[in-house]
C-alpha positions in Angstrom: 12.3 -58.8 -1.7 15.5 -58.5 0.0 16.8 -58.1 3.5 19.7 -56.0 4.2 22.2 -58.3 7.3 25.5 -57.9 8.5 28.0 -60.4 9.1 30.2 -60.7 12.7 32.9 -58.6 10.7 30.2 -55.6 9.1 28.7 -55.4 12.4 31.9 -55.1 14.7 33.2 -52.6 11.9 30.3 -50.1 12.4 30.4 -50.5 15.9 34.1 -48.9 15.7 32.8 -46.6 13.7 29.5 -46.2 15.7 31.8 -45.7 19.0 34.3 -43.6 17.6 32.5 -40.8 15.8 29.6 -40.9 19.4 26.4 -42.0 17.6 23.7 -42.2 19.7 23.4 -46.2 19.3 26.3 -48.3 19.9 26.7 -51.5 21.1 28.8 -52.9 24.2 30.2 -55.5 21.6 31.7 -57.8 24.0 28.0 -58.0 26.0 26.7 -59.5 22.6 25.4 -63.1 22.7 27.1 -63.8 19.5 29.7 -65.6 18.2 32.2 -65.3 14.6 31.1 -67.2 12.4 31.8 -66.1 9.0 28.9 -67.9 7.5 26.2 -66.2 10.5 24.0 -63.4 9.3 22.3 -60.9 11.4 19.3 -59.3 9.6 18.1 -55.8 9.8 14.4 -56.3 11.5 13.5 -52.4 11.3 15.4 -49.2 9.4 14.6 -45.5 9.0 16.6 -42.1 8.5 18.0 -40.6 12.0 18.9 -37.0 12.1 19.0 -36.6 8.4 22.5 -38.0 9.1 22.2 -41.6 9.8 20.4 -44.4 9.8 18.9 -46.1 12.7 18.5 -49.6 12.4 17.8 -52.5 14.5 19.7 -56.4 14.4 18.3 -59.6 15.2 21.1 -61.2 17.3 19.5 -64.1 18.5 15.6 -65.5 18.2 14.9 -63.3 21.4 17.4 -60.4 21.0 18.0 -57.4 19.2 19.9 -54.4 19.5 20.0 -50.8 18.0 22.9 -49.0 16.1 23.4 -45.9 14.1 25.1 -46.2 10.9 26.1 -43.7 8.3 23.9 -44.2 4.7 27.1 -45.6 3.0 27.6 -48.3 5.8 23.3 -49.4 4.8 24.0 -48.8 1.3 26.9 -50.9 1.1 25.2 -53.9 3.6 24.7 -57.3 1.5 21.4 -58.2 0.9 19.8 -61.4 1.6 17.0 -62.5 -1.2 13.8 -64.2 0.2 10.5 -65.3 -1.5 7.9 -63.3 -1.7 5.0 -65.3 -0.2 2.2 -64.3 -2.1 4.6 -64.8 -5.5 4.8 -68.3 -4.9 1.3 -69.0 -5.7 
């Protein structure tokens, strides 16, 4: 099982994007309580199709924060993906 993330970098690029082609979710990128670090990952929490022309998905910024931003299927597609155990494998 695998969980797409993005890095400081992947996330403040689809925010440009996000801003400049007027998604309905962008992000106020300088309000963020984060930080770059090149080795910080922010996971994807909850995804689904927007509009047939998007997708919706929502980052876990901090243990008490996330926020919402619309990405283009390419941008998810190409997301790396973080591997975790599955916990009823490891029986």
């Amino acid at each position: 099982m695998g969980i797409r993330y993005f890095t400081y970098d992947t996330l403040k690029h689809a925010n440009d994007v996000a801003v400049r082609t007027k998604r309905n979710r962008s992000l106020y990128f300088d309000k963020l309580p984060i930080k770059r670090e090149d080795d910080h990952k922010y996971p994807i929490a909850l995804e689904f199709p927007h509009n047939d022309a998007e997708m919706r998905v929502e980052i876990v910024i901090s243990p008490t924060d996330a926020v919402w931003l619309d990405i283009p299927f390419d941008t998810y597609d190409e997301l790396p993906v973080f591997d975790v155990d599955d916990p009823e494998g490891s029986e």
